[in-house]
N, C-alpha and C positions, 0 to 999 in steps of 0.2 A: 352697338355703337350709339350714344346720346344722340349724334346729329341727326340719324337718323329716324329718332321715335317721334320726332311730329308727324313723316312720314307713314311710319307704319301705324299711327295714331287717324289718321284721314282714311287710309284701307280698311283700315278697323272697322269702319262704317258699312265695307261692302263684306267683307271677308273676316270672319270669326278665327281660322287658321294659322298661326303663324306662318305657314311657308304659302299659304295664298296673300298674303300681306306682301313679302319680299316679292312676290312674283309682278304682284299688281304696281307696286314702286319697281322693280327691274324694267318691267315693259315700256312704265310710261317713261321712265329716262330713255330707254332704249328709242322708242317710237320718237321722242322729240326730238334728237340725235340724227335719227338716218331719216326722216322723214326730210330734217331742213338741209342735211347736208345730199340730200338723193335729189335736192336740185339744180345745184349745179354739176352733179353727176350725170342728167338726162341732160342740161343744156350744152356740154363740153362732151356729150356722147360717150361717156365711159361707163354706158351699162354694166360692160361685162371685167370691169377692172377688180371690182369684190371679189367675182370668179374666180381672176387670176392669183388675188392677194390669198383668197381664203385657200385654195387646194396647193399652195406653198407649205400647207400646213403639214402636209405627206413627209417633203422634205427636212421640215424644222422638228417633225417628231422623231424621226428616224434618225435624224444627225445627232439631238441632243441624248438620244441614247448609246449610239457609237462615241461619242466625248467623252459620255459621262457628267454630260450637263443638264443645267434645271429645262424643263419642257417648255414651261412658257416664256423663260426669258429667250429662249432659243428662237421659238414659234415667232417671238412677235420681234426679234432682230431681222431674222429672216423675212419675215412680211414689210420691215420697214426699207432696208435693202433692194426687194420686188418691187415694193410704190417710188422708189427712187431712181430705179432702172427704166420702167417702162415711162415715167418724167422723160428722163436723160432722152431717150430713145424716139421719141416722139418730138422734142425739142428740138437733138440733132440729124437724127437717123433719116429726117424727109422723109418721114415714113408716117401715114395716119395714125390717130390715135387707136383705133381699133385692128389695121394690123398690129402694130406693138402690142398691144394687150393678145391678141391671139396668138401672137408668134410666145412671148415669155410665160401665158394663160401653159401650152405645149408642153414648153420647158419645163415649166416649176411642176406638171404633172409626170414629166419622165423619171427629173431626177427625183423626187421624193419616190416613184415607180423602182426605180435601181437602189433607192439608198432600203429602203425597203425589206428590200427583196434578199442583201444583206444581214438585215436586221428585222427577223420575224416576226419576231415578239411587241413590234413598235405597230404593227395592227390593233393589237388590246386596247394601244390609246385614244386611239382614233375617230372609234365609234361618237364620244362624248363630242367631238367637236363637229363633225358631220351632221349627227342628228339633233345635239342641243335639248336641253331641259331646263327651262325657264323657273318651273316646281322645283330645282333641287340649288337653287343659286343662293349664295353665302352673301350674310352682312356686309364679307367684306369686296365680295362682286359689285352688289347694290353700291358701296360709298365709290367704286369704280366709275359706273355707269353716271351715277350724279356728279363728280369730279368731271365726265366724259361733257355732259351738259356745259356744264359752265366753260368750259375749253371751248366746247364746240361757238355757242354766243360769242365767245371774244374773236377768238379766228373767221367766224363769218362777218363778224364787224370789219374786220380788217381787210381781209380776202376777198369778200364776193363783189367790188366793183373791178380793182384789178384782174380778178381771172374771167368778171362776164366780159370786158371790154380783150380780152386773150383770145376769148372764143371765136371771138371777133375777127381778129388779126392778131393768132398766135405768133409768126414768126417780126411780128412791128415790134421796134425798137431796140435795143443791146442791153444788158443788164438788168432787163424785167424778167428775167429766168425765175428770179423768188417766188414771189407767188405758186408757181406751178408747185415745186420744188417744194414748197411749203404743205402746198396741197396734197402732191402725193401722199409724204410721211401721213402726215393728217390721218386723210383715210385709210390709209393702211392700218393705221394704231383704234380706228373705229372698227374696223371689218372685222380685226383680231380680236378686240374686246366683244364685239357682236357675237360673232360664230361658237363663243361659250356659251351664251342663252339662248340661241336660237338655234346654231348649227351652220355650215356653210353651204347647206341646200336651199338654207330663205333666206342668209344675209342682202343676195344681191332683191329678190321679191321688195323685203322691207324699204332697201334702199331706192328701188324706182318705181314702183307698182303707184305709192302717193304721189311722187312727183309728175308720175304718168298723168295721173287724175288732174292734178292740179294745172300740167300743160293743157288738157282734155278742153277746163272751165273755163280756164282767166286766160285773157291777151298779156298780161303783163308781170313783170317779174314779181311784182310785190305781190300777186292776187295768186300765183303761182303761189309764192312761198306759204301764205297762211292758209290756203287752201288743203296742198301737201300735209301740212303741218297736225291742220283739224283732221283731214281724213287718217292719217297715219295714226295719229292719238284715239280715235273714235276705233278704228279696226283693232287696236292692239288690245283694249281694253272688252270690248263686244267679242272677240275671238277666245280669249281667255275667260270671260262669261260662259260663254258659250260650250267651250270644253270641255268644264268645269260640271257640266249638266247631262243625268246620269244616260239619257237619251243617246247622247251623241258620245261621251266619254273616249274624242278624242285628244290628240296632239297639240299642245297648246300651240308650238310655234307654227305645223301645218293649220293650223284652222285659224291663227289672223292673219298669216296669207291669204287663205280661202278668202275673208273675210276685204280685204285688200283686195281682191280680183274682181268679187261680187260689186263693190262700190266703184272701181271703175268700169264696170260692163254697165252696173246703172246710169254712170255719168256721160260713156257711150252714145247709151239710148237716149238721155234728156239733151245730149246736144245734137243726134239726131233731128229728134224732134223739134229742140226752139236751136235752129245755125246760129250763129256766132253773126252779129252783123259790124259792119265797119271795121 
């Protein structure tokens, strides 16, 4: 894809490879993506909602072979339907946000467990999404991920003072449901596109491990977000470096998690060390 080769044109510099080139563009859209949007994920407490979103994937794989329908347009109605429930549920149900993500987190692992179980042969597919390979993602994943960016920009423009003032005093006012609403689908349509590159054992990592740090450093929401931002983009890139190197000759997606834990166990110790004053 044209739009793409100024992109692969700047990898060029680090990475000689073609598929380490898309890898090195997949992560940084990726990282930019879950890094700014995994903070209002840790500020609204819905660590564990990617969890939920992403092992829906048991069920949307299983179903769309029982149909006879496409896998991922299945996969990610199914995850959009999930971010939209455990919204609703949380909304009305007087129920916290983290019961409802545990209660439907359950659910979406039985039923995908029974449709399954049905449907043997819908294990084969499964592997690719769980464990994720970043090294084997298509041009047209990449122009995914960078469409995924620019969504992401515009929706946090709009979104993140309505849902930080939500966190606030979720059930204040009548008819401010939007946002939420808005929010769920959102990330459910991240976590889906994520869990191809990386898998859905480090979507949720990706999505709070920087925002973790970022709450870690800064008092304030803005010092949070580019903090998040810088650490998440600095890990994704150093962990795929890293990998990549015949020493270690791991996992890309495992090892800028790794890479994502070690930088907040540093951040740990230096605010240890200098507390936080005022």
């Amino acid at each position: 894809m044209e739009l793409l080769n100024p992109l692969y044109a700047l990898a060029g510099l680090f990475y000689e490879p073609s598929f380490m080139r898309r890898a090195q563009v997949a992560l940084l859209m990726l990282t930019l993506t879950t890094s700014a949007v995994g903070v209002l994920v840790v500020n609204r407490r819905m660590a564990f909602f990617p969890d939920a979103i992403g092992h829906s994937i048991f069920a949307g794989v299983a179903l769309a072979l029982i149909l006879n329908l496409g896998v991922q347009p299945t996969v990610l109605v199914m995850g959009l339907l999930l971010g939209l429930l455990i919204t609703f549920l949380s909304r009305r149900g007087h129920l916290a946000p983290d019961t409802v993500i545990g209660l439907v987190f359950s659910g979406a692992v039985a039923l995908g467990l029974a449709l399954v179980s049905r449907e043997p042969q819908a294990t084969s597919g499964l592997s690719r999404f769980f464990l994720g390979d970043v090294l084997t993602v298509s041009d047209e994943q990449v122009m995914a991920l960078v469409i995924l960016v620019v969504i992401s920009a515009i929706s946090l423009f709009f979104l993140t003072n309505p849902l930080t003032l939500g966190s606030i005093g979720p059930k204040v006012g009548p008819g401010r449901d939007w946002p939420d609403y808005l929010f769920g689908a959102y990330l459910a349509v991240v976590v889906m596109i994520a869990v191809q590159a990386v898998g859905v054992l480090l979507v949720t990592a990706l999505l709070v491990t920087p925002a973790a740090t970022g709450r870690l450093l800064t008092v304030s929401f803005k010092g949070m977000f580019w903090t998040a931002l810088a650490c998440g983009v600095a890990a994704g890139q150093i962990g795929l470096f890293a990998s990549f190197q015949p020493s270690l000759n791991t996992s890309v997606g495992a090892t800028v998690v790794i890479v994502n834990v070690l930088i907040f166990g540093l951040a740990a110790i230096f605010r240890r060390i200098f507390p936080a004053r005022g």
